[in-house]
C-alpha positions as CSV (number, residue, x, y, z in Angstrom):
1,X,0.0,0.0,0.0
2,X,1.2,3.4,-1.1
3,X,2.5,5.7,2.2
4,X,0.2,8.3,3.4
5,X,2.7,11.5,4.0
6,X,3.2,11.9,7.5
7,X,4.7,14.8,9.0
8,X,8.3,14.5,11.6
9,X,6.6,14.9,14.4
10,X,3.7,12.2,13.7
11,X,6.5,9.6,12.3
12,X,8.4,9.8,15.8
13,X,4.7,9.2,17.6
14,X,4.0,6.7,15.6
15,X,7.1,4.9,15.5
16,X,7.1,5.0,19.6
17,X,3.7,4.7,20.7
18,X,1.9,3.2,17.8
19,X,2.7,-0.7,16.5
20,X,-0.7,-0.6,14.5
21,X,1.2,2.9,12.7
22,X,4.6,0.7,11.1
23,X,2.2,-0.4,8.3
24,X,2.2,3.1,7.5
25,X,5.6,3.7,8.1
26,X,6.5,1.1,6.8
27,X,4.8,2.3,2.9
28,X,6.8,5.0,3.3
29,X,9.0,5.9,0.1
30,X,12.7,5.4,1.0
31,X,13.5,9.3,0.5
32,X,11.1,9.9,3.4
33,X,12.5,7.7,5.8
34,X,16.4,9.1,4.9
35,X,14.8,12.3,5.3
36,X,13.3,11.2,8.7
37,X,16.7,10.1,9.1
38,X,18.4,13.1,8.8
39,X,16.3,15.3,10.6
40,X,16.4,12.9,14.0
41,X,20.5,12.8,13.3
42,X,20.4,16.8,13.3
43,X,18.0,16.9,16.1
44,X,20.8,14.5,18.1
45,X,23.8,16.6,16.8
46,X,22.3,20.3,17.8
47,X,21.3,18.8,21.3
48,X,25.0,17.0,22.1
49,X,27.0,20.1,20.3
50,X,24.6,22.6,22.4
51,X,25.6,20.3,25.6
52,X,29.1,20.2,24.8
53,X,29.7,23.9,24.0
54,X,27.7,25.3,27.3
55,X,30.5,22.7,29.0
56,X,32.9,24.5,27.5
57,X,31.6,27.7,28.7
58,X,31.8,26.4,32.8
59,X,35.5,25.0,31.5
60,X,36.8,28.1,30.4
61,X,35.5,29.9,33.4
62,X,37.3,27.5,35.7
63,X,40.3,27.7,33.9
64,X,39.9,31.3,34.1
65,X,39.3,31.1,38.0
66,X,42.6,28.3,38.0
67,X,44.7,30.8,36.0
68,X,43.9,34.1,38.7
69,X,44.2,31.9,42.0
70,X,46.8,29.0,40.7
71,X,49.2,30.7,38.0
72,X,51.7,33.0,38.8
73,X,53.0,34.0,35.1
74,X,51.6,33.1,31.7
75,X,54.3,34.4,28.6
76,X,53.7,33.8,25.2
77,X,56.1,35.5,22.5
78,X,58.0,34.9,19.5
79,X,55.3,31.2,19.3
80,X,56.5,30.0,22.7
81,X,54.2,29.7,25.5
82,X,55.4,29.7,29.4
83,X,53.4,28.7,32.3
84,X,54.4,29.0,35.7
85,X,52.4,28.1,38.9
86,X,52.7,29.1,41.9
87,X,54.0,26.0,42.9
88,X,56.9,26.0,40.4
89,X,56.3,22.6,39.4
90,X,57.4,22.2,35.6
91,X,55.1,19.7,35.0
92,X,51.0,20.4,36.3
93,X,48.0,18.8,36.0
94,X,44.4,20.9,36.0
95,X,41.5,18.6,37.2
96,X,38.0,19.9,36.1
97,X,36.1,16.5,35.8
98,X,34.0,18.5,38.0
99,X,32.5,20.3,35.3
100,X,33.6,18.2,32.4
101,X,35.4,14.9,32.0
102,X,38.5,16.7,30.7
103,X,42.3,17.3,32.2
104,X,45.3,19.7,31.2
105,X,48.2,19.1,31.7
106,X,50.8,21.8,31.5
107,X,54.5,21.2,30.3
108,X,55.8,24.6,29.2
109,X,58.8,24.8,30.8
110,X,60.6,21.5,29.6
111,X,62.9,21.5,26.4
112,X,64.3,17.9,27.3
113,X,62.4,15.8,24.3
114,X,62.3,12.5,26.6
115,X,60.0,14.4,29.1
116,X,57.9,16.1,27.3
117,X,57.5,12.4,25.3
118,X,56.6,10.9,28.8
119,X,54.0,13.9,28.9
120,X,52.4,13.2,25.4
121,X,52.3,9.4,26.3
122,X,50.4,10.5,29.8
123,X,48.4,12.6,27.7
124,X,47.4,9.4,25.5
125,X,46.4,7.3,28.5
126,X,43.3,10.0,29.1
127,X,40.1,10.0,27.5
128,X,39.5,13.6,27.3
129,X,42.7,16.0,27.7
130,X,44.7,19.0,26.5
131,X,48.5,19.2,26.7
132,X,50.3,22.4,26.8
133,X,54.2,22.2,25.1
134,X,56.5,24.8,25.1
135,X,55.2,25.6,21.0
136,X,52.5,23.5,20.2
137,X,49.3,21.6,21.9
138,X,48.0,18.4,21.7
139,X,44.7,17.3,21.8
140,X,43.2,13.7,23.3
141,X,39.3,13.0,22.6
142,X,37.2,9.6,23.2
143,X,36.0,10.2,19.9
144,X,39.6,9.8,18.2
145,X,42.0,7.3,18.4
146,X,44.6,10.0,17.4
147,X,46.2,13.0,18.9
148,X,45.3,16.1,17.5
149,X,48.7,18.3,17.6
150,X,48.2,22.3,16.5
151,X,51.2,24.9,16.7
152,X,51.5,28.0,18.4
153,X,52.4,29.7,15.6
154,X,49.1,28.2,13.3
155,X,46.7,29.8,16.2
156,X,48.4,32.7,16.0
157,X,48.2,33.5,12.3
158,X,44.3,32.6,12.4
159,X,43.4,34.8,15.6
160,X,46.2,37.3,15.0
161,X,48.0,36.6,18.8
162,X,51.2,37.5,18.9
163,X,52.4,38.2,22.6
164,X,50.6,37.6,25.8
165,X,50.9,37.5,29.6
166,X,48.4,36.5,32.7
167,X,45.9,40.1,32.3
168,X,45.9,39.6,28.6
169,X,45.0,35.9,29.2
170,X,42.6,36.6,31.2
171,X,41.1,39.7,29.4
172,X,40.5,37.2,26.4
173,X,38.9,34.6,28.1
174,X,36.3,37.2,29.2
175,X,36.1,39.0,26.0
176,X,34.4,38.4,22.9
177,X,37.1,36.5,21.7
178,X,35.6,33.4,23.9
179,X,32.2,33.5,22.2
180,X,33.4,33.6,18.6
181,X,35.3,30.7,19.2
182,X,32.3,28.5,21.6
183,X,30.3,29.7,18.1
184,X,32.7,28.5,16.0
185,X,33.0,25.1,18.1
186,X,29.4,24.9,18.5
187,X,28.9,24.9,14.3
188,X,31.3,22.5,13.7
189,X,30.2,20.3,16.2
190,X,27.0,19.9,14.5
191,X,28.8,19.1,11.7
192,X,30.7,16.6,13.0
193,X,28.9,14.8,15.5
194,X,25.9,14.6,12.2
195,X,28.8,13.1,9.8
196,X,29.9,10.7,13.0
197,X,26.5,9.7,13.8
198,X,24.6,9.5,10.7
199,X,27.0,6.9,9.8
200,X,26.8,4.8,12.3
201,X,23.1,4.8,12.4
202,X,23.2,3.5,9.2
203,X,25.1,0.7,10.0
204,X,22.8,0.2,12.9
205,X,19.8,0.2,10.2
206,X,21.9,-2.5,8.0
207,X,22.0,-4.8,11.3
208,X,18.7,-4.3,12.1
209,X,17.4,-4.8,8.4
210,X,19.1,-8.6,8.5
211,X,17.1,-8.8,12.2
212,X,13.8,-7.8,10.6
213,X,13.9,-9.7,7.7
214,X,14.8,-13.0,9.6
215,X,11.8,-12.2,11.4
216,X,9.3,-11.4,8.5
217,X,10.5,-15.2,7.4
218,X,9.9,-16.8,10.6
219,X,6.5,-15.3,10.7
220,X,5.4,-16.0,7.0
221,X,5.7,-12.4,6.1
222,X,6.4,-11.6,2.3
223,X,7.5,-8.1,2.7
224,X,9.3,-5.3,0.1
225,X,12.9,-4.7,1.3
226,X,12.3,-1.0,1.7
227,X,9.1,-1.9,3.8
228,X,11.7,-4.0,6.2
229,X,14.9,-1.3,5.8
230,X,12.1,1.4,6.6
231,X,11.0,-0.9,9.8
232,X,14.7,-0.9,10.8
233,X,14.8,2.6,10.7
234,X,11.9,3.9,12.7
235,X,12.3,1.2,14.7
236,X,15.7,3.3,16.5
237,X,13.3,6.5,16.9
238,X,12.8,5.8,20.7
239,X,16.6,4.5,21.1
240,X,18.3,7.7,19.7
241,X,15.8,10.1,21.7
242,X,16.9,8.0,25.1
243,X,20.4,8.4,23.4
244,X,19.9,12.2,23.3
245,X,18.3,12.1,27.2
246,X,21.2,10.2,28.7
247,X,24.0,12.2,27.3
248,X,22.5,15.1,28.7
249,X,21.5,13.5,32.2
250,X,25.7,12.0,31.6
251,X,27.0,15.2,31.1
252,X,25.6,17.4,33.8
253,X,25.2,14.6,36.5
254,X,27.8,12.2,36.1
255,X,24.9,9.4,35.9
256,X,25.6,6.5,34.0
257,X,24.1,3.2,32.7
258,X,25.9,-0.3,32.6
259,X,25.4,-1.5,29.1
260,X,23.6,1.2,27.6
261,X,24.7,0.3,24.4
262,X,23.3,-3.2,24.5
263,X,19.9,-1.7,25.8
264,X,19.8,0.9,23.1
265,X,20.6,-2.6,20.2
266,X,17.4,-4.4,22.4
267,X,15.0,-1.6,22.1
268,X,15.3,-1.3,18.7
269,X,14.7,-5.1,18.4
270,X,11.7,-5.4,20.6
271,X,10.0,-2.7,18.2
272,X,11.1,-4.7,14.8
273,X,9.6,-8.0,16.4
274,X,6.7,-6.6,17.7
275,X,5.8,-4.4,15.0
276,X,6.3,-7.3,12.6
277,X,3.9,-9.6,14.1
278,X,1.4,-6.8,14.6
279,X,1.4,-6.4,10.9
280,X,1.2,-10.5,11.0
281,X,-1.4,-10.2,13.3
282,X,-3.2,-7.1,11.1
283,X,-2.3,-9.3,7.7
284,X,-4.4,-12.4,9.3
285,X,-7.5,-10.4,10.1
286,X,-7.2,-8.5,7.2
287,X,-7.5,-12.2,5.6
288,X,-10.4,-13.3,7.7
289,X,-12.2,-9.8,6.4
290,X,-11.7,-11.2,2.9
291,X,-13.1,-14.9,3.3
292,X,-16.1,-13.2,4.7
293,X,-16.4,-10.9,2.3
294,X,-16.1,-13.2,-0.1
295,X,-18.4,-15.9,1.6
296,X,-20.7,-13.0,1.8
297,X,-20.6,-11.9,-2.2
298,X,-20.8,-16.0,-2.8
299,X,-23.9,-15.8,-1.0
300,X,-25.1,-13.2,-2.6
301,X,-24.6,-14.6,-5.7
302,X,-26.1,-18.2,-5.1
303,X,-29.2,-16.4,-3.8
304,X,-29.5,-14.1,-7.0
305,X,-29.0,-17.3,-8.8
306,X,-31.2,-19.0,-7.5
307,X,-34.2,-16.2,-8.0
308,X,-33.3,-16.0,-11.3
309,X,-34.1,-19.7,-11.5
310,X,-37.1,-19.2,-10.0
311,X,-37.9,-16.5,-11.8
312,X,-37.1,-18.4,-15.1
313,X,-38.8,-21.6,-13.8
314,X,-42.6,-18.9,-12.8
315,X,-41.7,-17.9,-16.5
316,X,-42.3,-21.3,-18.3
317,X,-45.0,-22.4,-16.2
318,X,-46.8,-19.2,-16.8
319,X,-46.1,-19.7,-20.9
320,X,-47.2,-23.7,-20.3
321,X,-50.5,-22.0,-18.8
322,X,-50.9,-20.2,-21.4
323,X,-50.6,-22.4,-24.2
324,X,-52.6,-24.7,-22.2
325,X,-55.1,-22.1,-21.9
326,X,-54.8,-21.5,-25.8
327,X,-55.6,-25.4,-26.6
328,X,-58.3,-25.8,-24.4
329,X,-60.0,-22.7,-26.2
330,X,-59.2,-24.0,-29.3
331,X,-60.8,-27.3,-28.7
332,X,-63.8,-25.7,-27.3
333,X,-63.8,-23.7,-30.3
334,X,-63.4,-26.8,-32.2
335,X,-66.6,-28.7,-30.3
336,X,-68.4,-26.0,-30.5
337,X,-68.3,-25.8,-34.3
338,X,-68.8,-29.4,-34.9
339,X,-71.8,-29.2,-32.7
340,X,-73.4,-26.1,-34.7
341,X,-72.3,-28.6,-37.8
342,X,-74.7,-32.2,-36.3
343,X,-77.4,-29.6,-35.6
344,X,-77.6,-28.3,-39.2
345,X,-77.3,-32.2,-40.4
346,X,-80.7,-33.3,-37.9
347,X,-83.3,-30.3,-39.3
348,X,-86.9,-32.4,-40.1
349,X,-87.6,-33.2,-43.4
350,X,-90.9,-31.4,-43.8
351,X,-89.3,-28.6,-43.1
352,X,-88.0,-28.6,-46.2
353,X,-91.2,-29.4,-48.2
């Protein structure tokens, strides 16, 4: 059956609180349902990038708060950056898994190559960090398997910065400066977390597709492939929005789930299998409709059959009586004259004298 078209907002209603609806959804064109896709995906990556970039916001201010109370110089010239704390350790670690899961570690004042290796190789052991060198920086994210390593001197030609100390420091991470750059993080965090996302939803769709057709089998179901691909698809409405929830609840109260992956992969399932055997279950009454429909226009048609019959059958026997009525005339006719005929032949003869 050909796909009604359904608006976002009554696809992801339908795909969480209606079974009866994946017949619908699931006579949806394949375009639709990429373009379901791709909104849900963008809806994920705005959410996570907004979440994200107001962390960033409480990161800089505490780095700004470490910077007044914990640093005593901050000297950047010539592409060299200098850091000292007031502890005069050369090596220092900044902690703010208080406000994000994230450490930097500061290493300005080393030149010896083996030590600041040991640093980089520290900063690989983290999940989330930020290493400071003497005249570059290097990144460490759970999204990457790679370090991300920028110069001094690159940042420098893009934002025009050519000297600093501590007040200038912290006059930029107060000023306008700050914002253009959260903006800048926050657009291209859309962009990437929708690239990163999208295509692993896909692949989730691909496993889910070999799921939901084993089960269209197992249940008798003969089914398009895009009806099954668009049953994998809406099926992961209700794990991406529980996606979205958690990493929000995650990132602003530490609160996680054991095995959240593996419940997000079982949601998605329970839907398929359920919504498959409730079009099963819609298919067999759908069925059961037909017979009696059928039975019903069978009946019908035995009954009109058989007043026709009886209408043919009143037909003759009215055209028997009839011609039955016509011989009996006749042969009354027929007496009648020969009758006239013997009383003609017995007149008395004197009569005729």
């Amino acid at each position: 059956m050909e796909g009604k078209k359904l608006s976002f907002f009554k696809k992801v209603k339908l795909s969480i609180l209606d079974f009866d609806g994946y017949q619908n959804l699931a006579a949806e064109k394949i375009s639709r349902t990429i373009g379901y896709l791709v909104l849900i995906m963008l809806l994920f990556s705005v959410v996570i990038s907004a979440t994200y970039t107001f962390k960033g916001y409480q990161l800089v201010n505490q780095v700004k708060d470490y910077i007044s109370t914990e640093i005593a110089e901050i000297q950047y010239e010539n592409y060299e950056l200098t850091i000292i704390p007031n502890s005069g350790e050369a090596v220092t670690e900044i902690n703010v898994e208080d406000v994000f899961p994230f450490k930097i570690i500061l290493n300005t004042q080393e030149i010896d190559e083996e030590k600041i290796q040991e640093s980089i190789d520290q900063l690989a052991k983290e999940e989330n960090a930020l290493l400071l060198l003497k005249d570059r920086l290097v990144l460490k994210s759970e999204i990457s398997t790679k370090l991300l390593e920028t110069s001094y001197k690159t940042i420098s030609e893009t934002y025009t910065i050519n000297k600093l100390d501590k007040d200038e420091t912290l006059a930029i991470l107060s000023g306008p400066l700050v914002h253009q750059f959260m903006l800048l993080f926050f657009v291209t965090a859309i962009f990437y977390m929708f690239i990163l996302y999208f295509s692993s939803i896909l692949v989730d769709i691909l496993l889910l597709f070999v799921l939901a057709y084993i089960v269209t089998r197992i249940a008798g179901l003969r089914l398009k492939y895009s009806a099954i691909y668009n049953i994998a698809a809406y099926s992961l409405t209700l794990p991406v929005l529980l996606n979205i929830l958690y990493f929000v609840v995650n990132a602003f109260t530490g609160f996680t789930i054991r095995y959240f992956q593996i419940m997000y992969t079982a949601v998605a399932s329970i839907y398929i299998i359920t919504a498959i055997l409730m079009i099963k279950s819609d298919v067999i009454k759908q069925q059961v409709e037909l017979n009696r429909i059928l039975e019903e226009q069978e009946r019908v048609r035995q009954e009109l059959k058989r007043q026709e019959e009886e209408k043919k059958e009143k037909e003759e026997q009215e055209k028997r009586e009839k011609e039955r009525e016509k011989q009996e005339k006749e042969k009354q006719k027929e007496e009648k004259k020969k009758k006239e005929e013997g009383n003609l032949g017995k007149q008395p003869e004197g009569d005729n004298a």
